[in-house]
N, C-alpha and C positions, 0 to 999 in steps of 0.2 A: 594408508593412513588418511585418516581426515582434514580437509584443508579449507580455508577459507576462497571462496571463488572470488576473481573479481566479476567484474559487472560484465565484459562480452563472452567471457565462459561461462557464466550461469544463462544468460540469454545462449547462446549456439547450443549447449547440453539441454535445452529445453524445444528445439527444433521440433516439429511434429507432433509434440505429446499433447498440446490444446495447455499448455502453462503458459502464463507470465511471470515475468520477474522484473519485481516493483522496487528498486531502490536496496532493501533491504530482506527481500519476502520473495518465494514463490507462491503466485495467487493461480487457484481454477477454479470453474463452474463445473458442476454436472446437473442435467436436466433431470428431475420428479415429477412424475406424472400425481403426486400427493403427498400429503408431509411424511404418512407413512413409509412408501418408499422412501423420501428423504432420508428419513434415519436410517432404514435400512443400507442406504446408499452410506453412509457417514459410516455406518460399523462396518463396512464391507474395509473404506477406508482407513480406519481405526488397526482392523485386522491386519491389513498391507502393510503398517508399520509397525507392529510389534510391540515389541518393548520401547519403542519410540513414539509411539501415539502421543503417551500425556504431555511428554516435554515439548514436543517441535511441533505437533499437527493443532489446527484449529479449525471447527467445522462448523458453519453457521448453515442450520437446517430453515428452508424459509419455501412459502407455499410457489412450487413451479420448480428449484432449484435447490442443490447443495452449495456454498461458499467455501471453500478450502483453501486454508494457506499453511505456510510449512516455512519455520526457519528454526535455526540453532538459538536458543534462548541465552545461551552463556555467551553466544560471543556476538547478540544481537544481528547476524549476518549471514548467507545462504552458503552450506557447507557442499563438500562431495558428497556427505551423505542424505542432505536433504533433497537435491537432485535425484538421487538413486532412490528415496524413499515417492519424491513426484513420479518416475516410470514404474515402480511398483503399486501403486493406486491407481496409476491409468490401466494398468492390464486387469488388475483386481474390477473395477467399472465395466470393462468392457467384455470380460466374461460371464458380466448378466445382463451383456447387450445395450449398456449404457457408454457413459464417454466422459471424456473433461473437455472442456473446450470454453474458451478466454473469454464468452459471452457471458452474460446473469442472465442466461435463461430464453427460454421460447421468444418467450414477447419481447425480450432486452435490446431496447436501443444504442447500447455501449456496451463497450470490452468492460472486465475486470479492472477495478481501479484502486487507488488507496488516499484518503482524504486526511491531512493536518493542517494543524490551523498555529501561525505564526504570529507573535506579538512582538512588537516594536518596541524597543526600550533603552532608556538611553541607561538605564543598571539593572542589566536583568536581574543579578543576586538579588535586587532589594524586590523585585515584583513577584519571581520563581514561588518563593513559599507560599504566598497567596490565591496565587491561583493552583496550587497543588492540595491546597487546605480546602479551596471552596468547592474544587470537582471533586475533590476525594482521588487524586491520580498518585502515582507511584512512579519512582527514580526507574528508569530500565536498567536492566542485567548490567553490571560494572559502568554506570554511568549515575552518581549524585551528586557531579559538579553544581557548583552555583547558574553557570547558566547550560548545562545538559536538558532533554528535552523530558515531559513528563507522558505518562503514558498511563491508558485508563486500566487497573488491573484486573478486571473483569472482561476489558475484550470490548467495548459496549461502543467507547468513544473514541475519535482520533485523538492523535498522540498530541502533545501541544511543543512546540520548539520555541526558541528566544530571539531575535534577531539586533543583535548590538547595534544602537545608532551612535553616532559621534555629535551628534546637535540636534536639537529640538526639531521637530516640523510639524505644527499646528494644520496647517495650512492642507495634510491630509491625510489619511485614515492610518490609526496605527497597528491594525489588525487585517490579514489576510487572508487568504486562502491557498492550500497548496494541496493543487489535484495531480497525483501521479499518477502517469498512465502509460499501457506499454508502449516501446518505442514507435512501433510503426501504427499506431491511434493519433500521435501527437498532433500533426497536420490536419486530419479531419478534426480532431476537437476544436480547435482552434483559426478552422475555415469558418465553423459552425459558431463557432463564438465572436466573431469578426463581424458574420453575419446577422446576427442579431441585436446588430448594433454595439458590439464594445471596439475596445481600441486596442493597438499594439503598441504598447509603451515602449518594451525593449527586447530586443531579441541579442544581447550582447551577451549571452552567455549560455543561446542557446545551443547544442540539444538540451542538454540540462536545464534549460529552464526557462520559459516566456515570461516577461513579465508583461498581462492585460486587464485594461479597468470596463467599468460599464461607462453607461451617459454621463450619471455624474464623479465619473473618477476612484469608483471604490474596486481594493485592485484586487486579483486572483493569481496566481502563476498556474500555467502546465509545466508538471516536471516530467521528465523520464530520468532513467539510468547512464543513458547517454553521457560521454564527456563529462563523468566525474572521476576516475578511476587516474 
């Protein structure tokens, strides 16, 4: 029967195969030697999951690389069988001597990642519709609360989340960034961002989450999956 993973059994069922699992998603690369192959690589994938391609699989064909990610669309979250559908696409890849593996590709400086962008608000209900109207974004699968997060339905953009404040704060920036990345990236991301001059604001809530600004205070998080479950 089909079940909902938490977060260190989708990461441990993912051992070896070249997936990540991002919060909500298993993410892979596979290397193209051309876009052509690419697609060819993406139907190979397509094929490996059946009758489950349209629903769970998403395959972004891009020159160097495939992008595939795979999650249950009903219950927005990584099932048994979307794990079982990631090891049938990595075998499907590597029977035409190809692979999955957490990079974006030959030249790729970073793992596989996932990017949303959070807004500060001291009433999300009264902001949500507007920025849903102006991107053109859509409520996700059983989720069109007042302050639920919006998501682009085309695939194109990151998701947009709400974040409740209790009192005004002028004083700085009411928009973020929120870079998820696999667990074991988080460290070097975050060496690497240290070193380029930004700051560590707080780490009180990490794995789950760093919170870091630049010079002048404008802030980002690193999240993983870590210590939310």
């Amino acid at each position: 029967m089909e079940r909902t993973l938490s977060g260190p059994e989708a990461s441990d069922a993912l051992n070896g195969t070249g997936w990540r699992y991002l919060l909500d998603s298993l993410r892979t690369s596979v290397p193209a030697g051309s876009l052509a192959e690419g697609i060819e690589l993406a139907a190979r994938a397509a094929a490996a999951c059946g009758e489950h391609a349209d629903r769970r699989l998403q395959a972004d064909v891009r020159r160097g690389q495939v992008l595939l990610t795979l999650q249950s669309p009903d219950r927005a979250a990584v099932t048994t069988r979307d794990v079982a559908l990631a090891h049938r696409i990595s075998a499907a890849v590597r029977a035409v001597g190809s692979r999955t593996e957490p990079g974006g590709g030959p030249e790729a400086a970073r793992t596989v990642q996932l990017l949303e962008i959070a807004i500060d608000a001291l009433a999300p209900a009264a902001v949500r519709p507007f920025w849903k109207a102006v991107l053109g974004y859509a409520d996700p699968a059983g989720a069109n609360g007042p302050t639920d997060p919006l998501v682009d339905p085309v695939g194109q953009g990151p998701a947009l989340w709400f974040q409740h404040m209790d009192r005004a704060r002028p004083e700085r920036n009411r928009l973020h960034l929120d870079i998820c990345v696999p667990h074991d990236e988080a460290p070097r991301r975050i060496e690497a961002a240290l070193a380029a001059g930004g700051r560590l604001l707080s780490a009180t809530r990490a794995p789950a989450f760093w919170v870091l600004a630049d010079a002048e205070g404008n802030e980002a998080c690193v999240n993983t999956w870590q210590g939310r479950d």
